[in-house]
C-alpha positions as CSV (number, residue, x, y, z in Angstrom):
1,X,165.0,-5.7,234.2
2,X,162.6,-2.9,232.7
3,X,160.7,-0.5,234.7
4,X,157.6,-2.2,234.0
5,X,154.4,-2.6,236.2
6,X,155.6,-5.9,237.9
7,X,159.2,-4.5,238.3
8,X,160.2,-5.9,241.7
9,X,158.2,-9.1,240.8
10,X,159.7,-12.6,241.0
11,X,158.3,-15.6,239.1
12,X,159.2,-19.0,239.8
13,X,158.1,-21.4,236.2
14,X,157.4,-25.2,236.2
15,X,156.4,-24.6,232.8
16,X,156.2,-26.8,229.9
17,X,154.5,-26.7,226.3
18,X,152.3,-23.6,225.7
19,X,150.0,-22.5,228.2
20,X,152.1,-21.5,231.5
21,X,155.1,-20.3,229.6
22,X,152.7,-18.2,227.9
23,X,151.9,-16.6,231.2
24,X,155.1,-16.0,231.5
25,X,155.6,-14.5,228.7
26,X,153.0,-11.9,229.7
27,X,154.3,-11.5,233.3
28,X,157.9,-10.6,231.7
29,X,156.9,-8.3,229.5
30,X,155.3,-6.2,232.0
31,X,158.9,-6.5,234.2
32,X,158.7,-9.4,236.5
33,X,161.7,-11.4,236.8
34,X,160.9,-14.5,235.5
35,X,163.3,-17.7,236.2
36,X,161.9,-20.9,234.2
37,X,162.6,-24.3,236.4
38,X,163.7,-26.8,234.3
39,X,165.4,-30.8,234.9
40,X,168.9,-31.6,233.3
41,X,167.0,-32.6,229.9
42,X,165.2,-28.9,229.7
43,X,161.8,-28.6,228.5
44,X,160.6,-31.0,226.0
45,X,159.2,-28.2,224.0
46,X,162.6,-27.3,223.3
47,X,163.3,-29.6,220.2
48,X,159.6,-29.3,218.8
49,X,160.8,-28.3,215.2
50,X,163.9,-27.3,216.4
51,X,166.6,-26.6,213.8
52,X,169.6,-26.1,216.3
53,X,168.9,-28.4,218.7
54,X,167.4,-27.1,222.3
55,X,166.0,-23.9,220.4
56,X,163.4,-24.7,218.7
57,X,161.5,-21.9,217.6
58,X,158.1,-22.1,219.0
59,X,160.0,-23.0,222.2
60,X,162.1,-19.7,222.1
61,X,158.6,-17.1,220.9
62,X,157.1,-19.0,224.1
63,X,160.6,-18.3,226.7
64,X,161.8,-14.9,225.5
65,X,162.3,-12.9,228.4
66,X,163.2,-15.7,231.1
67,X,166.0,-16.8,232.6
68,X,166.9,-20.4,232.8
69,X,167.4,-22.5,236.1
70,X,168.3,-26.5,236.0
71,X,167.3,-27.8,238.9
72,X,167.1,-31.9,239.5
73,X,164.0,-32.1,241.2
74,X,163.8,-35.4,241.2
75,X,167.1,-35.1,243.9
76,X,166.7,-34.2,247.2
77,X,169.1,-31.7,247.2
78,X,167.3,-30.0,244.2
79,X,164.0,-30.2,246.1
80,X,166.2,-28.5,248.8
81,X,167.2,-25.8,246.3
82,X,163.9,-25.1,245.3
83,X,163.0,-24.6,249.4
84,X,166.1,-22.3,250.0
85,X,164.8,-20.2,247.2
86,X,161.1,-19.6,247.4
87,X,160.5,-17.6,250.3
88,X,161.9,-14.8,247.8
89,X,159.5,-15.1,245.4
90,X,156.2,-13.9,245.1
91,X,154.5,-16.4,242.4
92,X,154.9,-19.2,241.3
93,X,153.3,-20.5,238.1
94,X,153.0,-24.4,237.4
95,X,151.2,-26.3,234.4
96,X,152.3,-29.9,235.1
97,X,149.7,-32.7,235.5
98,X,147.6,-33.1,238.1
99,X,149.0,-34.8,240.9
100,X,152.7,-34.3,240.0
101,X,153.9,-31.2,241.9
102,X,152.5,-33.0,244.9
103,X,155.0,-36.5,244.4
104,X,157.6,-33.7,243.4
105,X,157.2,-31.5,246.4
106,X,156.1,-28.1,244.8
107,X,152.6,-28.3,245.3
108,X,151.1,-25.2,246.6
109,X,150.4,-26.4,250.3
110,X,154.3,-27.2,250.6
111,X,155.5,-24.1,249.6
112,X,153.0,-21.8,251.4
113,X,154.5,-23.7,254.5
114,X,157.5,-21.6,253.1
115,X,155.7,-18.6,252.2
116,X,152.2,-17.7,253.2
117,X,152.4,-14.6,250.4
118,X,152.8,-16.6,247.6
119,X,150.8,-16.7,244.8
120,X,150.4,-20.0,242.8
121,X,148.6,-20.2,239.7
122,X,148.1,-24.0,238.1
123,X,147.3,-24.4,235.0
124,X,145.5,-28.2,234.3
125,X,144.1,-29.7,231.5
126,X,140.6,-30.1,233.1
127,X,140.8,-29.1,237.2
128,X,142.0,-30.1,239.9
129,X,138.4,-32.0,240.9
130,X,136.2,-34.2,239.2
131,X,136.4,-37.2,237.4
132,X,139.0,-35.9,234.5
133,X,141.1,-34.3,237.1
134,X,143.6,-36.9,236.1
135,X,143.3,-36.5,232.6
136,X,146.2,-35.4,230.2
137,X,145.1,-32.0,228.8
138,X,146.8,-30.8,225.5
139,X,145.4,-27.9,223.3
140,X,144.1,-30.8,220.6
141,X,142.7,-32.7,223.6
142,X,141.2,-29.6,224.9
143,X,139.3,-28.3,221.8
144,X,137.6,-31.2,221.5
145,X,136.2,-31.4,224.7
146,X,134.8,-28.3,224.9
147,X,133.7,-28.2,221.5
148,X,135.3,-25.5,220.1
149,X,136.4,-28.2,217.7
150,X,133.0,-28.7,216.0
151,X,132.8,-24.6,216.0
152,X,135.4,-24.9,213.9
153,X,133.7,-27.2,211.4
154,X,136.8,-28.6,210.0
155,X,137.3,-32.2,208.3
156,X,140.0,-33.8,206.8
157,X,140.2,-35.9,203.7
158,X,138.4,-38.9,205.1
159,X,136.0,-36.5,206.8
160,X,137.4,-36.9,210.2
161,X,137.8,-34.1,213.1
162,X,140.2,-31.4,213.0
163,X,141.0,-29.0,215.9
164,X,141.9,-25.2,215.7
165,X,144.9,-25.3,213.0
166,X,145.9,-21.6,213.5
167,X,147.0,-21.5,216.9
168,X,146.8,-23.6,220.2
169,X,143.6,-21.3,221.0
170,X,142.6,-23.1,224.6
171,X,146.8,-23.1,225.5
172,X,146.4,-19.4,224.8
173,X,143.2,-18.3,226.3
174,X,144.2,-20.5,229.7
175,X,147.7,-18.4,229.5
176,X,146.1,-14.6,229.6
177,X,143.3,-15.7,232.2
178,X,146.4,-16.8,234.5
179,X,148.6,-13.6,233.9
180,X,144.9,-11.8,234.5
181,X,144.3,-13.7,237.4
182,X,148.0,-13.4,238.7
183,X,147.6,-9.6,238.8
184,X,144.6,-9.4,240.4
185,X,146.0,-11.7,243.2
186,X,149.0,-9.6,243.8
187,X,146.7,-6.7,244.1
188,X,144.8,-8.3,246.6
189,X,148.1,-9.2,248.4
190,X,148.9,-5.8,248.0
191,X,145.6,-4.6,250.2
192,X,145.4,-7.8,252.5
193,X,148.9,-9.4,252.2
194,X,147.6,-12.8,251.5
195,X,148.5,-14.9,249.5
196,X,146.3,-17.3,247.5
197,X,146.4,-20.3,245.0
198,X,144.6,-19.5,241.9
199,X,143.7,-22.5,239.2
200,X,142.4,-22.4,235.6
201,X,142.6,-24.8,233.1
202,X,142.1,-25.6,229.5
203,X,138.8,-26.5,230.2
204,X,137.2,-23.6,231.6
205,X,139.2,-21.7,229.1
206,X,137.9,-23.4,226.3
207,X,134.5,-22.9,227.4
208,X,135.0,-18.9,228.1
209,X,135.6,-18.2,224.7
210,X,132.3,-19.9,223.6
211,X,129.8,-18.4,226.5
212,X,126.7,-17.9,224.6
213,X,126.8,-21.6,223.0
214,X,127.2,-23.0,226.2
215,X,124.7,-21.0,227.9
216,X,121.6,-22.2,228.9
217,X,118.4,-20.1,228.6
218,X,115.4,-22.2,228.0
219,X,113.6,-19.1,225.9
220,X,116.4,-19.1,223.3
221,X,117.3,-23.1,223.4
222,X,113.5,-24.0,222.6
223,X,113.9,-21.7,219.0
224,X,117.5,-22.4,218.7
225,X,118.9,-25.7,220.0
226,X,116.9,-28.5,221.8
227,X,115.7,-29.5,218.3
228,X,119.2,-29.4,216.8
229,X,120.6,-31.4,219.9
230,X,117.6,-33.8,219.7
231,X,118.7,-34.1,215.8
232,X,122.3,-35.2,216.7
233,X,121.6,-37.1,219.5
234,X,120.0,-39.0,216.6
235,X,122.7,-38.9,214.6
236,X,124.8,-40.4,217.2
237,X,123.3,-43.3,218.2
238,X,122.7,-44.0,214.2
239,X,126.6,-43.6,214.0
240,X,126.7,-41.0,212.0
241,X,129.9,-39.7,210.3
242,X,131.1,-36.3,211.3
243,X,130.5,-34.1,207.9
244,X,126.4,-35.2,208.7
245,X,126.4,-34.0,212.3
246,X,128.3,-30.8,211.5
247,X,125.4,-30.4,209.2
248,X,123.0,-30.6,211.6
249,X,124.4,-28.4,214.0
250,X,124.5,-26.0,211.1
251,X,121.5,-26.2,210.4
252,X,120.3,-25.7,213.7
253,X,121.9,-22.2,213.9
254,X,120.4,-21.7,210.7
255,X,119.2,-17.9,212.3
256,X,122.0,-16.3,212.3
257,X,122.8,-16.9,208.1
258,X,121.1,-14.2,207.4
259,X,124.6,-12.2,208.8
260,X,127.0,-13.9,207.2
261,X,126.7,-12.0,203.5
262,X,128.0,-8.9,205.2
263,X,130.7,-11.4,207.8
264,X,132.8,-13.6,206.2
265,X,135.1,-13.9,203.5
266,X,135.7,-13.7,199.2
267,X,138.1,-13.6,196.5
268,X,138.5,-10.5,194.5
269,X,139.0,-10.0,190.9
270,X,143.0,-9.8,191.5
271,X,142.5,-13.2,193.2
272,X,143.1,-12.0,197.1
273,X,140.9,-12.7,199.7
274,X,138.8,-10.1,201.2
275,X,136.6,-10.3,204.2
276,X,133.9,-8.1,205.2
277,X,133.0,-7.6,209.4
278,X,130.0,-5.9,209.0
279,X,128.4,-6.9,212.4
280,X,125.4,-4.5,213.0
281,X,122.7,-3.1,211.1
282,X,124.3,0.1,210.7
283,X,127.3,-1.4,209.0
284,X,125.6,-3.9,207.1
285,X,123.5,-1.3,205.3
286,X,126.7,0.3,204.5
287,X,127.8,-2.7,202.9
288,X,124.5,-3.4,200.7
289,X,125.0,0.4,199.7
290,X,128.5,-0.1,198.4
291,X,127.5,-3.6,197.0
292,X,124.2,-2.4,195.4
293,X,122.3,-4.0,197.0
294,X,118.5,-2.9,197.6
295,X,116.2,-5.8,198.2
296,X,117.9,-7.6,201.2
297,X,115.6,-6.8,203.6
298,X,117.2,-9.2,206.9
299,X,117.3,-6.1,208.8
300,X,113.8,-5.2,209.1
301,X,112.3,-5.8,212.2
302,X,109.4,-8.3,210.6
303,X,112.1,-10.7,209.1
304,X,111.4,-14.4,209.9
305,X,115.4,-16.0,210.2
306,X,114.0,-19.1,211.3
307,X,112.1,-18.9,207.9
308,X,112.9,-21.8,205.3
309,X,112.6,-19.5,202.5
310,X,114.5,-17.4,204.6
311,X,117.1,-19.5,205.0
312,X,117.2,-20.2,200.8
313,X,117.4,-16.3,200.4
314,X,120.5,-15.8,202.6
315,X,122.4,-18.7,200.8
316,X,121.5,-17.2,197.7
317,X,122.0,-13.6,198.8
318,X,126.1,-14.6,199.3
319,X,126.5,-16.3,196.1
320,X,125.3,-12.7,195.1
321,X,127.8,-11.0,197.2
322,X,131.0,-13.2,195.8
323,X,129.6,-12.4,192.2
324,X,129.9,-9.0,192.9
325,X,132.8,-8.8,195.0
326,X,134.5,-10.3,192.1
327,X,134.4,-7.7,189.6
328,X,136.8,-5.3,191.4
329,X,140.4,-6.0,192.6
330,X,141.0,-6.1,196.8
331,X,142.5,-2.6,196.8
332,X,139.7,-1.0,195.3
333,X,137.1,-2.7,197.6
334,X,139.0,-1.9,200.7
335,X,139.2,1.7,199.3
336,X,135.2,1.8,198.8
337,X,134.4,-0.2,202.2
338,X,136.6,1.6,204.3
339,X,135.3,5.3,203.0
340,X,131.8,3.6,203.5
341,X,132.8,2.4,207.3
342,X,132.4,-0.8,206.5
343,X,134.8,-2.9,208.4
344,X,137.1,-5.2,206.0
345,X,140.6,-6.6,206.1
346,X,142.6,-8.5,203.5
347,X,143.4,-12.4,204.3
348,X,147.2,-12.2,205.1
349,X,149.6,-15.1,205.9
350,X,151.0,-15.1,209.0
351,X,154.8,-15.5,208.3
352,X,154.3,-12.2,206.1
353,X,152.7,-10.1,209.1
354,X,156.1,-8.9,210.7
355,X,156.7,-7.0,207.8
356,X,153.1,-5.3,207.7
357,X,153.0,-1.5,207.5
358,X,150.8,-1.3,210.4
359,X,152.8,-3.8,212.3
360,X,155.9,-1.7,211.7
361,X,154.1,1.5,212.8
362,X,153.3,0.2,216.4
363,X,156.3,-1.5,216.5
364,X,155.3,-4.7,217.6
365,X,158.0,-6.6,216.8
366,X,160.6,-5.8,218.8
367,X,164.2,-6.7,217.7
368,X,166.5,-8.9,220.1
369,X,169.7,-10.8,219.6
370,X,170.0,-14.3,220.7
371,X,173.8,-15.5,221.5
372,X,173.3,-19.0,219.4
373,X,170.9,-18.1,216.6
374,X,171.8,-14.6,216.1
375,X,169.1,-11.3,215.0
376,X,165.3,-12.3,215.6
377,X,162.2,-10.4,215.7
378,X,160.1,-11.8,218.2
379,X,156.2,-10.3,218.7
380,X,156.3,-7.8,221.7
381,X,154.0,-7.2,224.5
382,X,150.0,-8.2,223.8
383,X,149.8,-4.1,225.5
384,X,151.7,-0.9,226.1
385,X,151.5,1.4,228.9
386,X,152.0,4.8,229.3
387,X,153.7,4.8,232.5
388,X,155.3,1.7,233.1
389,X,156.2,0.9,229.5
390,X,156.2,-3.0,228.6
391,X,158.6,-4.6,226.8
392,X,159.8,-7.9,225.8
393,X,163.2,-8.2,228.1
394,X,165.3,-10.6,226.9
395,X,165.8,-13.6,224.2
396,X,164.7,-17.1,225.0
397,X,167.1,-19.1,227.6
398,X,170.1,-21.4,226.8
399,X,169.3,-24.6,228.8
400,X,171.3,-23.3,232.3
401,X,172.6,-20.4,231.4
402,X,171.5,-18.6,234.5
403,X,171.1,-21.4,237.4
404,X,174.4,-20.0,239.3
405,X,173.4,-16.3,238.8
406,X,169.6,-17.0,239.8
407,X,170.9,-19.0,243.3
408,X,173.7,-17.2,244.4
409,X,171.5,-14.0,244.3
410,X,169.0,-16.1,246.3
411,X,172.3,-16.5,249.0
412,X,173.3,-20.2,248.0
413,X,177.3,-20.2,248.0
414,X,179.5,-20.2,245.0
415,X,181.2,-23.0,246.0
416,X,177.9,-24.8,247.2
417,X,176.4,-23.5,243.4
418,X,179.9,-25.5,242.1
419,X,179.3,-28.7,243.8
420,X,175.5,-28.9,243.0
421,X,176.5,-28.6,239.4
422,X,179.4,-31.5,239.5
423,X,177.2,-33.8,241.5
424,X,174.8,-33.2,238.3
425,X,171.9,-31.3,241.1
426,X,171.7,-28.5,239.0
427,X,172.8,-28.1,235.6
428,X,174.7,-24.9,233.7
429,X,175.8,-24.1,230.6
């Protein structure tokens, strides 16, 4: 264990898919002992893509820095196990559908029986109230709900709905609000010590990363969206196809395309893909004066965006902006934008980031050694600290590999640890 913030921390995972072992992720990385709870079969992230079979390797970037306990808690004698152990823990983090820890026995009102300091955090799909409470909630499932979906504006080829390809954004979000959440209640535990159950789901998640959409403020929503929700209420009950309501909505936010000459992205002369992030006025006059430009006037406090012709000038103002962005190559732009102040960044590829220069120079990937696959360079801590250094601790679990460790250091026997493990309670590797 590393001298981290959340050194003397235990963590107890029921943890599956993304969200919760996210968490945990986090909560290792700043030094919490972190054992993953898993039945004889593991996780069934383990074999998502999974080239060697049980470390698949979404599964281990999701683990790293756990230890792993089989437990059969469908067994009474694993639900027994579970009991013996939690009084020495101090959280306990659980994503699994509603109403599940409950018929299992780990829900949070059985174990604060146990131990009225503990902190559970449960992670749902959409609460633990209301009339979804017992609703499946994966990322996919999530994004459309909330509508981060339709933020995203993507269609396939038969222009049908697709959800946020780069990442499983509402997983992720729900995962740092918990750790967040998590730290806040052990300081509170720390002042009061009480314990506390905290919840968060991909719901409210999913909604917190899209406040000012959501929002309600009748002055704005008169300008800016009652007619463009009147237009696709339209829409919907004329069964329109997806492509013509994402139009509308576009449309309907028509305001703010004044911005996007000086916020979005273009291909350069050398054929890379440069985007500009020029977010205030300040900025974006920087931009117009390394561009050339001198007639854009959608700064000026007199300037109509809700404007038809307005509307037509922005459009054509970008087609000006790609023209010209594509007489130099991406080096040379980011040379001119960045001695300008202009924010910019190349468009990189993910799978080619661990070798960026300015990756290496934090060193963010940090370098472990996994007993089955071998070297890896997994993505380190989301933050450093000065004076309790984070760090990732460990690689990703073999199935088992720490179930007799992890109980006989909560007291349970070696010879009871052996039995469990031939009557098939608990599992090792």
């Amino acid at each position: 264990m590393t001298a981290g913030p959340l050194q003397g921390i235990r963590v107890l995972e029921f943890t599956q898919i993304v969200a919760a072992p996210f968490c945990g992720c986090i909560l290792s990385d700043q030094g919490a002992d972190v054992v993953k709870v898993e039945g004889p079969k593991g996780d069934p992230h383990r074999n998502a893509g999974a080239v060697i079979p049980g470390l698949g390797k979404r599964w281990q970037s999701l683990n790293r820095g756990k230890r792993s306990l089989v437990v059969d808690l469908q067994s009474p004698d694993g639900r027994d196990l579970i009991y013996q152990i939690i009084p020495d823990y101090d959280v306990v983090l659980i994503n699994f559908r509603v109403g599940v820890a409950e018929r299992l026995g780990i829900d949070y009102e059985s174990l604060k029986q146990l131990n009225e300091k503990l902190i559970y955090c449960e992670i749902t799909g959409f609460g633990s109230e209301g009339p979804l409470k017992n609703r499946a909630g994966t990322d996919v499932v999530g994004v459309a709900y909330t509508g981060l979906m339709v933020g995203e504006a993507k269609v396939d080829e038969n222009g049908l709905p697709i959800g946020v390809t780069s990442s499983s954004i509402a997983d992720y979000c729900a995962g740092f609000s918990a750790a967040s959440s998590i730290n806040a209640a052990l300081f509170h535990r720390e002042k009061t010590g009480k314990g506390q159950k905290i919840e968060t789901s991909l719901l409210r998640a999913g909604l917190a990363i899209q406040d000012t959409n959501v929002m309600r403020e009748p002055v704005h929503d008169a300008v800016t969206r009652d007619g463009m929700m009147d237009e696709i209420a339209t829409l919907r009950d004329n069964r329109a196809s997806y492509p013509e309501i994402l139009a509308a909505r576009a449309k309907g936010r028509g305001m703010r395309a004044h911005f996007r000459s000086y916020y979005g992205g273009y291909q350069t002369e050398d054929g890379r893909f440069l985007v500009l992030g020029a977010l205030t006025p300040a900025t974006r006059q920087s931009a117009r004066t390394v561009l050339g430009i001198t007639d854009d006037h959608s700064d000026s406090p007199d300037f109509d965006a809700n404007d038809p012709a307005s509307m037509v000038a922005a459009q054509n103002l970008r087609n000006r902006v790609a023209e010209i962005i594509l007489t130099k190559s991406i080096d040379e732009w980011i040379v001119e934008l960045e001695a300008a102040g202009v924010p910019c960044a190349p468009v990189n590829i993910p799978e080619e980031m661990s070798e960026d220069p300015q990756v290496v120079a934090l060193n963010i990937m940090q370098d472990l050694t996994h007993p089955i696959t071998g070297p890896q360079k997994v993505v380190g801590p989301v933050a450093t600290m000065s004076e309790t250094p984070t760090v990732v601790q460990s690689h990703a679990p073999v199935l088992g590999a720490d179930s007799a460790e992890v109980l006989i250091e909560h007291g349970v026997s070696p010879e009871l640890v052996e039995k469990l493990i031939d009557s098939g309670v608990i599992g090792s590797a």
